[in-house]
Structures are given as structure tokens and as C-alpha cells.
DSSP file (Angstrom, degrees, kcal/mol; ACC not computed):
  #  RESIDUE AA STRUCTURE BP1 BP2  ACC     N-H-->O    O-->H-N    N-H-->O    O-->H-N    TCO  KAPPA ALPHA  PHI   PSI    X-CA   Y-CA   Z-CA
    1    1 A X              0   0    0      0, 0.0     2,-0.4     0, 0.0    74,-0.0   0.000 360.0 360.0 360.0 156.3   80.1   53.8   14.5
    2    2 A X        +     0   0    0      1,-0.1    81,-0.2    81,-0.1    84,-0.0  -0.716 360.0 172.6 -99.6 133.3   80.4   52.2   17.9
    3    3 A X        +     0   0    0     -2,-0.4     2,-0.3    79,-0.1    -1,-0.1   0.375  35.2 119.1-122.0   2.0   83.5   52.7   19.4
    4    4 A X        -     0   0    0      1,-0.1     2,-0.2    78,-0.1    81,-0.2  -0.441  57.9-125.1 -75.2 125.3   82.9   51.4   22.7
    5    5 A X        -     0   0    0     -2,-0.3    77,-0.1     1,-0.1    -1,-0.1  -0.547  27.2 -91.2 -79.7 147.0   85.2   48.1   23.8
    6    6 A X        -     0   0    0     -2,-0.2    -1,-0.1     1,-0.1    77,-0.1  -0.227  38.0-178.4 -66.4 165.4   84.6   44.9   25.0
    7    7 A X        +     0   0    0      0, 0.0    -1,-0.1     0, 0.0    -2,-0.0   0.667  49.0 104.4-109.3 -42.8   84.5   45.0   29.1
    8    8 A X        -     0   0    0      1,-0.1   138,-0.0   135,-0.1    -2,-0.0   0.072  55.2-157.9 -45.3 129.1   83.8   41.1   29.9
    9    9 A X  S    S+     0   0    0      1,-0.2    -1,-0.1     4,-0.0     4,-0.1   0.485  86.4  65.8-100.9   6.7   87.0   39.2   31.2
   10   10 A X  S    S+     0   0    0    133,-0.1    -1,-0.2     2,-0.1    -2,-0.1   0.469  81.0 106.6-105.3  -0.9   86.0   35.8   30.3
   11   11 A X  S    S-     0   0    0      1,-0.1   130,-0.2   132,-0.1     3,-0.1  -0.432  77.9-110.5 -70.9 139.0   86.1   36.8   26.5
   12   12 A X        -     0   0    0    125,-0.2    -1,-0.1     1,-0.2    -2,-0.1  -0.504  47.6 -87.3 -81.6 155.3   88.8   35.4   24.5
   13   13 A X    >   -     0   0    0      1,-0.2     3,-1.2    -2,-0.1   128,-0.2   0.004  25.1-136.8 -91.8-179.1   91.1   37.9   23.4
   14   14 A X  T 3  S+     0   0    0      1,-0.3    -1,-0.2    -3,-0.1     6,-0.1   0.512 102.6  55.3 -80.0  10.6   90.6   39.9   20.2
   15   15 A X  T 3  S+     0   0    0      4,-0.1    -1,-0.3    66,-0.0    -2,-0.1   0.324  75.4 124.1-139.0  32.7   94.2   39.8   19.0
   16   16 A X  S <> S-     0   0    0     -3,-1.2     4,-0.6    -4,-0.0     5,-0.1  -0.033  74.1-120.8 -73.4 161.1   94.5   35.3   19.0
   17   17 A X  H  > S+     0   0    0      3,-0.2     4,-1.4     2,-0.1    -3,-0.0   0.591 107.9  55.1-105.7  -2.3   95.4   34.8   15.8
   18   18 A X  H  > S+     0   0    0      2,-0.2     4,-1.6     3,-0.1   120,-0.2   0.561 105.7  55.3-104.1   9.5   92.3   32.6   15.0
   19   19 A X  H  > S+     0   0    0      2,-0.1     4,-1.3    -6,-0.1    -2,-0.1   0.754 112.6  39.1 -70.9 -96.3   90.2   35.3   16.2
   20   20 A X  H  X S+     0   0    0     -4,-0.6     4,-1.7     1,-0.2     5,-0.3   0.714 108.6  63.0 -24.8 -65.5   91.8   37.7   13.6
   21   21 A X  H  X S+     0   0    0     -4,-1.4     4,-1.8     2,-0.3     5,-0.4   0.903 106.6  51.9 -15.6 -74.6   91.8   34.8   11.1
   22   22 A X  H >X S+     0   0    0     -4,-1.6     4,-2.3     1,-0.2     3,-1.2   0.913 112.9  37.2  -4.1 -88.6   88.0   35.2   11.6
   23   23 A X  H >X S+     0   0    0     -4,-1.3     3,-2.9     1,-0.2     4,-0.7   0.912 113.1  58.1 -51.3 -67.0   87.6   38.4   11.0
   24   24 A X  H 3X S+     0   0    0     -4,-1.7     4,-1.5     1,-0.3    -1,-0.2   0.594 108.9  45.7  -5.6 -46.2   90.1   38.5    8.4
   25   25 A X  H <X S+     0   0    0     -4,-1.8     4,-1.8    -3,-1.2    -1,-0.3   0.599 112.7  51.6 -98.9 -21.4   88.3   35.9    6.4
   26   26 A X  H << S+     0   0    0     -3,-2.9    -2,-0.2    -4,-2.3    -1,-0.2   0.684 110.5  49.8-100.5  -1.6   84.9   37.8    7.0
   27   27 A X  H >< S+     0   0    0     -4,-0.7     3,-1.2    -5,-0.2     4,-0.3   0.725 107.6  51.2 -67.0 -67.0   86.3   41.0    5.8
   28   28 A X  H >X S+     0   0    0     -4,-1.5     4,-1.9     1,-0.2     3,-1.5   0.893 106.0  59.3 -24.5 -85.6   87.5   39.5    3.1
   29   29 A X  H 3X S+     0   0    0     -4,-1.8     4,-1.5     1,-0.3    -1,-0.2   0.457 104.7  47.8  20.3 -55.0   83.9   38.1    2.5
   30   30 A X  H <4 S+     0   0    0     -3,-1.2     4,-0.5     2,-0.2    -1,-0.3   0.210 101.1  60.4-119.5  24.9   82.3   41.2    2.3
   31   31 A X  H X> S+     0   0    0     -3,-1.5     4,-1.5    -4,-0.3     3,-0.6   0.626 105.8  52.5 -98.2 -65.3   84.6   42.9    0.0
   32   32 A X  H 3X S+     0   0    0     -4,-1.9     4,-1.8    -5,-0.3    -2,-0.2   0.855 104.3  55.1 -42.7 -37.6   83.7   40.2   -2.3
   33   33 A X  H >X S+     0   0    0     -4,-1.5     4,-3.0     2,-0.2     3,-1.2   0.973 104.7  53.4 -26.8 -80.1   80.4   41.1   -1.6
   34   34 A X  H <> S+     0   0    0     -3,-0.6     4,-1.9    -4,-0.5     5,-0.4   0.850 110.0  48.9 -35.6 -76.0   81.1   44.8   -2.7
   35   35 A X  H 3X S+     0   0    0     -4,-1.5     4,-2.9     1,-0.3    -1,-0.4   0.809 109.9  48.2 -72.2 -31.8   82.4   43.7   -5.8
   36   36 A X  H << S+     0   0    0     -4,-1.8    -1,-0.3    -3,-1.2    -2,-0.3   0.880 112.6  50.4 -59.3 -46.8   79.7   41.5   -6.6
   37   37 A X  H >X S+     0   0    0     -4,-3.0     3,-5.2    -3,-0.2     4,-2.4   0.972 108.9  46.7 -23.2 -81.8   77.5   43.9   -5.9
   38   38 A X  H 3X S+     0   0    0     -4,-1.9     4,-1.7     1,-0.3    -2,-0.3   0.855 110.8  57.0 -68.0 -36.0   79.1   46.7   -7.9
   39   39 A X  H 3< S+     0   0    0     -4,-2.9    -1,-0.3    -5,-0.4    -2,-0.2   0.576 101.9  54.7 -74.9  -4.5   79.3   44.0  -10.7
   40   40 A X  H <> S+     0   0    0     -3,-5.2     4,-4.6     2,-0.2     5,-0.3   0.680 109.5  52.0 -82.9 -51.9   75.2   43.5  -10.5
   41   41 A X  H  X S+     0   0    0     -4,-2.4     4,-3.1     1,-0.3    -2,-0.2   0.825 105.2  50.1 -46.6 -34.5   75.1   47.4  -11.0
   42   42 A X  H  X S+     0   0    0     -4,-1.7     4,-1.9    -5,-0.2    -1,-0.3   0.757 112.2  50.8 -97.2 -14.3   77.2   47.3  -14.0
   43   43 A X  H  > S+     0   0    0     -3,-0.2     4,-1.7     2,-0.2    -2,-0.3   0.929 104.6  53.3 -51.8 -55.5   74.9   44.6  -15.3
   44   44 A X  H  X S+     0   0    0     -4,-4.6     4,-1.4     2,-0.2     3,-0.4   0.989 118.4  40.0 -59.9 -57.3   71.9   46.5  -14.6
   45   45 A X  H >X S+     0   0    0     -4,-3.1     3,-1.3    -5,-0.3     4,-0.6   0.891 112.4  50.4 -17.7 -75.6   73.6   49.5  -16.9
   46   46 A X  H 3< S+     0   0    0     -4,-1.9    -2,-0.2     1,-0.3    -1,-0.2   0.612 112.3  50.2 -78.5 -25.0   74.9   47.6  -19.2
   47   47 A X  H 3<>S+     0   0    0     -4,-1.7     5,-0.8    -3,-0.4    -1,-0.3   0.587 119.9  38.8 -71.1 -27.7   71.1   45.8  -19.7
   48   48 A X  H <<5S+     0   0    0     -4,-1.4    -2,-0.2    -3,-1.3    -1,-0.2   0.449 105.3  58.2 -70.8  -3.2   69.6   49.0  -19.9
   49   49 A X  T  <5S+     0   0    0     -4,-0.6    -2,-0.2     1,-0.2    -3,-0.2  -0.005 104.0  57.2-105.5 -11.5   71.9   50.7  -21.8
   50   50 A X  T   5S-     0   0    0     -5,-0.2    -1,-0.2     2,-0.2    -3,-0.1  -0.281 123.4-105.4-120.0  26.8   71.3   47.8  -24.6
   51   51 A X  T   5S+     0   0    0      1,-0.1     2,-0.4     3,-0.0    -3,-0.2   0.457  75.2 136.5  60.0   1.4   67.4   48.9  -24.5
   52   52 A X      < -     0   0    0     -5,-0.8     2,-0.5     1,-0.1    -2,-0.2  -0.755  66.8 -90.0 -87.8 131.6   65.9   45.9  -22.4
   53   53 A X        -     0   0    0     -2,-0.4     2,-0.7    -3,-0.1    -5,-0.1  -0.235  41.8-176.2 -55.3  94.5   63.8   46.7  -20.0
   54   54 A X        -     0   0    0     -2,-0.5     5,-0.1    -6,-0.1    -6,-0.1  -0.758  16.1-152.6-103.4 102.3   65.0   47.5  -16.0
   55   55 A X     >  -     0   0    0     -2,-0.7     4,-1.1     1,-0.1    -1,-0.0   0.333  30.0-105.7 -44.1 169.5   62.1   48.3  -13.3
   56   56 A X  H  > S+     0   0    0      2,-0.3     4,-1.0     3,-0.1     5,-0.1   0.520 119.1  64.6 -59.2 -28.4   62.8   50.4  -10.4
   57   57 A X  H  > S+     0   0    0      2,-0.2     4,-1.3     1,-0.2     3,-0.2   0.949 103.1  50.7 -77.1 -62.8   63.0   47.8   -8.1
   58   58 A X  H  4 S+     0   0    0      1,-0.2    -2,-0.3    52,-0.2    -1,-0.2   0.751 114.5  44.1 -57.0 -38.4   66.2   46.4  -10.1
   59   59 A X  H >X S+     0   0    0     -4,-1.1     3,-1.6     2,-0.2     4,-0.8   0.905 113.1  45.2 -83.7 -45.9   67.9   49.8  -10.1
   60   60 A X  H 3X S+     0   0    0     -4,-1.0     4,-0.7     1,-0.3    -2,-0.2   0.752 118.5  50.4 -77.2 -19.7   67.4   51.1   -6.2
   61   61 A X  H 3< S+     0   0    0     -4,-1.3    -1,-0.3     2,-0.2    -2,-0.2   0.373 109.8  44.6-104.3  11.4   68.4   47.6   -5.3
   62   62 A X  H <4 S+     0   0    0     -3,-1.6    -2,-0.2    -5,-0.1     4,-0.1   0.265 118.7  43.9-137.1   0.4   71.5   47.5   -7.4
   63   63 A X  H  X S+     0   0    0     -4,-0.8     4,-0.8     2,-0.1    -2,-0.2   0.690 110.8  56.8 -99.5 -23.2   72.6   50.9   -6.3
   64   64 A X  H  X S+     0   0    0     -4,-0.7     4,-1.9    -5,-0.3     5,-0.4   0.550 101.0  53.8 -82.5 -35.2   71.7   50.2   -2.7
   65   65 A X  H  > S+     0   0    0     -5,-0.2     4,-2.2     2,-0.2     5,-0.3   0.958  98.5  55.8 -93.7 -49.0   73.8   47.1   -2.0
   66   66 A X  H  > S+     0   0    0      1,-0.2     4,-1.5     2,-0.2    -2,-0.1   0.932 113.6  48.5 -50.3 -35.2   77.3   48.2   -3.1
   67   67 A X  H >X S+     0   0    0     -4,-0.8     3,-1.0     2,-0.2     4,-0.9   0.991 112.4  51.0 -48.7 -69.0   76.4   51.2   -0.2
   68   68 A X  H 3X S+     0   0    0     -4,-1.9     4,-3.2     1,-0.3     5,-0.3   0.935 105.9  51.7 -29.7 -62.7   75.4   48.3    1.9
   69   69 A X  H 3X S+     0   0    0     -4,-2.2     4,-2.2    -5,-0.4     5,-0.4   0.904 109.1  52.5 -35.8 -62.1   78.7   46.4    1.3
   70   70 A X  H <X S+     0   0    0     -4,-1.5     4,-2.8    -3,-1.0    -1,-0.3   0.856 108.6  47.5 -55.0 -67.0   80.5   49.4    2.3
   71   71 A X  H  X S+     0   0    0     -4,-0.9     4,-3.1     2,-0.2     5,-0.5   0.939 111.7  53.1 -28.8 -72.6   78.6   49.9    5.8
   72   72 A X  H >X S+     0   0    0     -4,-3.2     4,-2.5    -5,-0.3     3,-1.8   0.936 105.1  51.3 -60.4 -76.4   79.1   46.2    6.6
   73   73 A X  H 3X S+     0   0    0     -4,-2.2     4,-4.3   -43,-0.3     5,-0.5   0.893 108.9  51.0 -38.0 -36.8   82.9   46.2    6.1
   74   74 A X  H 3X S+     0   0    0     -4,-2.8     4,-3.4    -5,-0.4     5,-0.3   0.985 115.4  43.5 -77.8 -18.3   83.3   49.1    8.3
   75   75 A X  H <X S+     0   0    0     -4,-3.1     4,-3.5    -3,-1.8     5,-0.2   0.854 110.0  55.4 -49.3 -29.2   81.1   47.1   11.0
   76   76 A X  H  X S+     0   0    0     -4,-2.5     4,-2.2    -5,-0.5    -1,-0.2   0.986 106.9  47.6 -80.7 -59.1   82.9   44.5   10.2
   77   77 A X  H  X S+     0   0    0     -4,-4.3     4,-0.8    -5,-0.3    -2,-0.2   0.931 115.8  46.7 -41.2 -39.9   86.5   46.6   11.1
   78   78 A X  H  < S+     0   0    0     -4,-3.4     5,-0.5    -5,-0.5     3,-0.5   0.993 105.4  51.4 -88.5 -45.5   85.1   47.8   14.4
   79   79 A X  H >< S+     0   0    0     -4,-3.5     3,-0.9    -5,-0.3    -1,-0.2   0.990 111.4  58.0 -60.3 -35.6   83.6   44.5   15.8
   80   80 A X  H 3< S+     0   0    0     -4,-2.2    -1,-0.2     1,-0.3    -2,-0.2   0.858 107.6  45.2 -41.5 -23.2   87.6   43.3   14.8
   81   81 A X  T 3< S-     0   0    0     -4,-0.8     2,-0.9    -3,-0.5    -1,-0.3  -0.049 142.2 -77.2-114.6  44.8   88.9   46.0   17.2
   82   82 A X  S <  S+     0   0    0     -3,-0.9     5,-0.2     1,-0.2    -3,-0.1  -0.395  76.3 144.6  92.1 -58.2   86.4   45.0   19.9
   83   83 A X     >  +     0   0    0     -2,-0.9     4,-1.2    -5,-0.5    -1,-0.2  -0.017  16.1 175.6 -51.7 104.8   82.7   46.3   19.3
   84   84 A X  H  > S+     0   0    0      2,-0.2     4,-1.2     1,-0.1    -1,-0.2   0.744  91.5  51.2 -62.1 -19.7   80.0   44.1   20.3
   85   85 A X  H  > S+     0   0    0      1,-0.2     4,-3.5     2,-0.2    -1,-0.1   0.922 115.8  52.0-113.8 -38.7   77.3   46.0   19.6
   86   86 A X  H  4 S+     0   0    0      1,-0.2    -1,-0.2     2,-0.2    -2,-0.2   0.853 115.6  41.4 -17.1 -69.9   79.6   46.1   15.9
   87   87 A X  H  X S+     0   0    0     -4,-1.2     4,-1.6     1,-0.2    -2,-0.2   0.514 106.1  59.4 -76.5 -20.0   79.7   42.4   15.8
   88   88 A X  H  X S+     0   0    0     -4,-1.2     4,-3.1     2,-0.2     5,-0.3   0.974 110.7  45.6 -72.3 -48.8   76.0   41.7   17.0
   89   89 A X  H  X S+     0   0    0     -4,-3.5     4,-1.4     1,-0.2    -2,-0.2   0.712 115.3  45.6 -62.7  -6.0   74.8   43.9   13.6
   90   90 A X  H  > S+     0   0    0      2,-0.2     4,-1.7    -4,-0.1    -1,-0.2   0.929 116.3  50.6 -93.9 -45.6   77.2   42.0   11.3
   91   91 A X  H >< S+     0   0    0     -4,-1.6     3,-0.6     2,-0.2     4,-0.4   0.937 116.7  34.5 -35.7 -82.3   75.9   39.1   13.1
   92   92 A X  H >X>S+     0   0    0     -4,-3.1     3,-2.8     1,-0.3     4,-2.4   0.980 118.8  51.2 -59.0 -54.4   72.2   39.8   12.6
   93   93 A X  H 3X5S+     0   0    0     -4,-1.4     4,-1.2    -5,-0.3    -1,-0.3   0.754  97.1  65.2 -74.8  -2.0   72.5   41.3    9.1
   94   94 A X  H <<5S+     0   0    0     -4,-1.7    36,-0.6    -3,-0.6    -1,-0.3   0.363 115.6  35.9 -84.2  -2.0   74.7   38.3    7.5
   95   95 A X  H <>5S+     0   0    0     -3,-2.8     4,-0.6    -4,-0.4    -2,-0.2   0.706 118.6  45.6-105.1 -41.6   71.5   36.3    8.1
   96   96 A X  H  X5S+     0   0    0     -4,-2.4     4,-1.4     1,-0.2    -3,-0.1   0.804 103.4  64.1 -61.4 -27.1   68.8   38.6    7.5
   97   97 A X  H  X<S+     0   0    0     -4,-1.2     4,-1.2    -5,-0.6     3,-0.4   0.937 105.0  40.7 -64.8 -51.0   70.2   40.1    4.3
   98   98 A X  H  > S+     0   0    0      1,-0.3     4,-0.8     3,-0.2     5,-0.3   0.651 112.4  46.6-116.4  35.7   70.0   37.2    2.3
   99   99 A X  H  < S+     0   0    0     -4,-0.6    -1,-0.3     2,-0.1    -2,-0.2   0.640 115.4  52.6-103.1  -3.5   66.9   35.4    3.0
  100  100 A X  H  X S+     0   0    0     -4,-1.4     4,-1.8    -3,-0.4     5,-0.3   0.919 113.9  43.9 -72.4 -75.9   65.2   39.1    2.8
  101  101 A X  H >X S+     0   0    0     -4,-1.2     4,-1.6     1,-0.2     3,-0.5   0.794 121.3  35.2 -25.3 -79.7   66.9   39.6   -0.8
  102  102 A X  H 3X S+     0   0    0     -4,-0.8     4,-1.9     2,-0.2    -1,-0.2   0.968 121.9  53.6 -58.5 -31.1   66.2   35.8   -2.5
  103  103 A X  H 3> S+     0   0    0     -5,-0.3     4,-1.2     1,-0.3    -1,-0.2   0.973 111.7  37.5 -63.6 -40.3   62.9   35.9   -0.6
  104  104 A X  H << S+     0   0    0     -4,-1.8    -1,-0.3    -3,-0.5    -2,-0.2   0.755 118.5  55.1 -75.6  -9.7   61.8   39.1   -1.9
  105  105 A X  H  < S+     0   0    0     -4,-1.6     6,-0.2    -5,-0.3    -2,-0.2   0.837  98.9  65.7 -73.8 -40.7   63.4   37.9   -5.4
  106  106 A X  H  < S+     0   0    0     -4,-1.9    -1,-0.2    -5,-0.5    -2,-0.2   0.962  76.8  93.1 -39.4 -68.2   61.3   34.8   -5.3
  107  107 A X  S  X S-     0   0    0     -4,-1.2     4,-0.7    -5,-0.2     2,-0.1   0.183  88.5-101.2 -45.8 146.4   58.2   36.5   -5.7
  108  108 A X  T  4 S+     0   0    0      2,-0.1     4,-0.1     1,-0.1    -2,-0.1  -0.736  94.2   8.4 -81.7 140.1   57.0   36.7   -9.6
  109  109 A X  T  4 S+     0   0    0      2,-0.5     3,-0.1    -2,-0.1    -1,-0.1   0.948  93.7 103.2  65.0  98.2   57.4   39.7  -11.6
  110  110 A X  T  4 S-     0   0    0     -5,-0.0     2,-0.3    -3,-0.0   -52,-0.2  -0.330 100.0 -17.7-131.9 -66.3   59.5   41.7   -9.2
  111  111 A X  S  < S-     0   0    0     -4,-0.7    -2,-0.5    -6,-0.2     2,-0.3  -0.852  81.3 -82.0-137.2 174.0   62.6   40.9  -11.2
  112  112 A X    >   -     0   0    0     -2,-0.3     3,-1.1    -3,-0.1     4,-0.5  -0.571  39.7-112.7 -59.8 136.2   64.1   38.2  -14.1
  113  113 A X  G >> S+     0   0    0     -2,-0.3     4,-3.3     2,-0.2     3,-1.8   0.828 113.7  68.7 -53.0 -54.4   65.1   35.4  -13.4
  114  114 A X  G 34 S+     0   0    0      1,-0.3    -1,-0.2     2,-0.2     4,-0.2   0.852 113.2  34.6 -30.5 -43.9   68.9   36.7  -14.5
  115  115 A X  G <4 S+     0   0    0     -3,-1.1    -1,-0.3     2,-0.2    -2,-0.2   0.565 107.5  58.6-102.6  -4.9   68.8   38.9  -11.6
  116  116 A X  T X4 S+     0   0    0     -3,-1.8     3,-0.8    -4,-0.5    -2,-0.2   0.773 114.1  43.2 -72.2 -28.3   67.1   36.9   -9.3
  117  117 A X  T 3< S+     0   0    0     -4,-3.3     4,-0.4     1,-0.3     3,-0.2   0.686 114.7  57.0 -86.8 -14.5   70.2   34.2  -10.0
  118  118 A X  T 3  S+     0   0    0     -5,-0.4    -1,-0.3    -4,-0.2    -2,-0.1   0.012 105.5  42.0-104.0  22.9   72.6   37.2   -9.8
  119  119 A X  S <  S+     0   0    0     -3,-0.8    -1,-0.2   -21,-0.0    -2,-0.2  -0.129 111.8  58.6-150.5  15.6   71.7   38.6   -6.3
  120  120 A X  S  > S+     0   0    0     -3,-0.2     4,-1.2     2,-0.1    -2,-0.1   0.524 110.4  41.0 -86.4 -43.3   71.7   34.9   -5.1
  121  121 A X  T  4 S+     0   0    0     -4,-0.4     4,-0.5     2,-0.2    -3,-0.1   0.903 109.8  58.1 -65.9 -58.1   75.3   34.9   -6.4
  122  122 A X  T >4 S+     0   0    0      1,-0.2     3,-0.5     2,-0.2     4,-0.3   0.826 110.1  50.1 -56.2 -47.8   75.5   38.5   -4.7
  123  123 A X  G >> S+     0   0    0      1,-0.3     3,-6.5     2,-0.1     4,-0.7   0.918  84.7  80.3 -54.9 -66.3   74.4   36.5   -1.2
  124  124 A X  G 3< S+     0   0    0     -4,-1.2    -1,-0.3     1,-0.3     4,-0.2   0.296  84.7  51.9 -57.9 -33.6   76.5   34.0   -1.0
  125  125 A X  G <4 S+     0   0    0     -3,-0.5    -1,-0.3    -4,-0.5    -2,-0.1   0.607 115.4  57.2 -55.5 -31.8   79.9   35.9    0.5
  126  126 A X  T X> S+     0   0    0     -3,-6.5     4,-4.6    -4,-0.3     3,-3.9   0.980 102.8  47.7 -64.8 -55.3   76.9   37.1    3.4
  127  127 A X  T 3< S+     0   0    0     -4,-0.7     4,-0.5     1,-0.3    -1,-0.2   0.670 105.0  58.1 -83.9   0.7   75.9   33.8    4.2
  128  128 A X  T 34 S+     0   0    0     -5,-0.3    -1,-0.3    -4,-0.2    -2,-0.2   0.494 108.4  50.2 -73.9  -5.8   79.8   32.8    4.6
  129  129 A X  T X> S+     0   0    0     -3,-3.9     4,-4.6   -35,-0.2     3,-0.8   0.831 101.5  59.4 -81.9 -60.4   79.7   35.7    7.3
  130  130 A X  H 3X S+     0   0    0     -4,-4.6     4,-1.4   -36,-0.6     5,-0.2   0.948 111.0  42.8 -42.3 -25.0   76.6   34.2    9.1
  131  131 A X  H 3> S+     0   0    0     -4,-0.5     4,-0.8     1,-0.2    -1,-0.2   0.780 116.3  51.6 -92.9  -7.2   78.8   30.9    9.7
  132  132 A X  H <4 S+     0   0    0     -3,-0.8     6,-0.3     2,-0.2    -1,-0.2   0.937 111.0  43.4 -82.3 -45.4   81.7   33.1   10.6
  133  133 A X  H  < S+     0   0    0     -4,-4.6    -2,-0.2     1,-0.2    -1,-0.1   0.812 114.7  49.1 -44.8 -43.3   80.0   34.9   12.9
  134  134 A X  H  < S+     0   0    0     -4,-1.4    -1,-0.2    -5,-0.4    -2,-0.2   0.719  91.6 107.8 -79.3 -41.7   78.3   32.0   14.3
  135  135 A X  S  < S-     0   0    0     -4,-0.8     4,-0.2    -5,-0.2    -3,-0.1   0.631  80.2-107.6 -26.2-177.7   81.6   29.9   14.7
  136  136 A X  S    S+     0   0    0      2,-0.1     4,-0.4     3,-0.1    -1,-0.1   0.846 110.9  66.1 -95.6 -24.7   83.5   29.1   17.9
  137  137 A X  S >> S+     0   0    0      1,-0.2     3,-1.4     2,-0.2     4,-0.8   0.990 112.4  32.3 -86.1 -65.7   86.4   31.4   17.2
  138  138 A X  H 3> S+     0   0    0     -6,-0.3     4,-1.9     2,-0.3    -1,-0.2   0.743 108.7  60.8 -61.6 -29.7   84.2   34.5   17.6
  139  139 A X  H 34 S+     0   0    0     -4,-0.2    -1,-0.3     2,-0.2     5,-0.2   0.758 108.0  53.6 -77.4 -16.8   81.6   33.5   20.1
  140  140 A X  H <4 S+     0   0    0     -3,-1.4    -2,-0.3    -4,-0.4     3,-0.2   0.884 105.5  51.5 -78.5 -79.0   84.6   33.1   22.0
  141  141 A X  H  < S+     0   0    0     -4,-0.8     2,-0.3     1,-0.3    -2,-0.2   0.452 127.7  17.6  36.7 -68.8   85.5   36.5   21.2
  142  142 A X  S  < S-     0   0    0     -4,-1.9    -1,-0.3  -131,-0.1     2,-0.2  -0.731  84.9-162.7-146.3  80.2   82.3   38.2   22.3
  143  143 A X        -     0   0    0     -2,-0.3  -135,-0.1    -3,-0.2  -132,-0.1  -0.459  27.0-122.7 -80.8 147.1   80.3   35.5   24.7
  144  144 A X  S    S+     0   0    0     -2,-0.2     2,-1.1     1,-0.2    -1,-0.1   0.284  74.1 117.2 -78.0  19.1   76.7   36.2   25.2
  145  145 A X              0   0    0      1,-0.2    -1,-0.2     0, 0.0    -2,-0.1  -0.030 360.0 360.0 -99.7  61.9   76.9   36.4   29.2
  146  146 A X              0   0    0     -2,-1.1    -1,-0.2  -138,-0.0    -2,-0.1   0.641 360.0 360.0-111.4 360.0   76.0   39.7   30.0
């Protein structure tokens, strides 16, 4: 993890309380993630564990995001305590993540419809990060003039 602090003096500071509110709420966010996650996994069990058939794709991708989840909250603590380089990957990956995920879900016969509509579900705490991220409170936080 990057541990490195912001340097910039025109940045608003990190410890406003609608800064922290931010974060707070995008922390938040990706714990809900986590659990949604971990609650796609125990569907994928519990769906193969009842004999219906779950690809490969559906298992490495429903063990692989609750990790994710896990990785992002702590990005998500250390851009709270100052790291840009943190707040630029929470940044970037709360947009990329879930138009890679529905996009690759999109394609036919790569997964069920069940699970395509249940890793949509799974998104949906991410793409409240991208607009948090994106927001005024945080761009004050960590301004892009460097």
C-alpha cells in the first residue's frame, strides 16, 4: 500500500468533515460490495451443491471479487488518510470494474442470466464509488494540478 501523503497546499484538507463524510460513505459502499460479493459465492455453492450446472468462469469470478472487495477497502482507507496515488486506483477501478463485469456478462453463454443479474446487483455499490470519487468534496481533497 502507498503510504506516501498528499504534498499540494491548495488541496482541501483531509479531515473536513464532508471530506470524511465522503470517504465514509464510499467505505461503506464497498463493504456492501464485499458482502454482495460473498453472497454471489454462496449462491454459486449453494447452485452447485443442488447439482445444476456452474462453469469456471462462474466460480474464479465469484471467488475473485470478494478478494477484490477486500483490496479496494483498504485503498479506499489509505486514500482517507491522504494517498493520491490510493485515491486515483479507487478512482479508476470504481469505473472500470463494472462496465468490465456486465460487459463481459453480456456476452452469450459465458454465464445465466441469474448471475449475469446478480453481479449487476454486485456493481452497483462500485458505481456509487465512481460518483463519489468524482464528486466535489474529493476533487477538492486531491486536485488534479500537479
Amino acid at each position: 500500500m502507498e503510504t506516501n501523503t498528499r504534498t499540494t497546499t491548495e488541496a482541501a484538507p483531509l479531515n473536513s468533515p464532508r471530506i470524511q463524510g465522503a470517504f465514509g460513505t464510499a467505505k461503506i459502499s464497498v463493504r456492501v460490495y464485499g458482502a454482495l460479493s460473498a453472497a454471489a459465492l454462496v449462491a454459486v455453492i449453494a447452485v452447485s451443491s443442488s447439482g445444476h450446472m456452474v462453469n469456471t468462469f462462474m466460480w474464479v469470478r465469484a471467488v475473485l471479487l470478494p478478494v477484490v472487495a477486500v483490496l479496494i477497502h483498504r485503498l479506499t482507507v489509505s486514500a482517507s488518510r491522504g494517498s493520491r496515488r490510493a485515491f486515483e486506483r479507487v478512482s479508476a477501478l470504481a469505473v472500470i470494474m463494472p462496465i468490465a463485469i456486465i460487459g463481459v456478462d453480456l456476452i452469450p453463454g459465458v454465464c445465466p442470466p441469474w448471475y449475469a443479474v446478480m453481479q449487476t446487483v454486485c456493481m452497483l455499490p462500485i458505481v456509487r464509488v465512481a460518483f463519489i470519487t468524482r464528486g466535489s468534496a474529493l476533487r477538492a481533497a486531491f486536485p488534479k494540478g500537479r
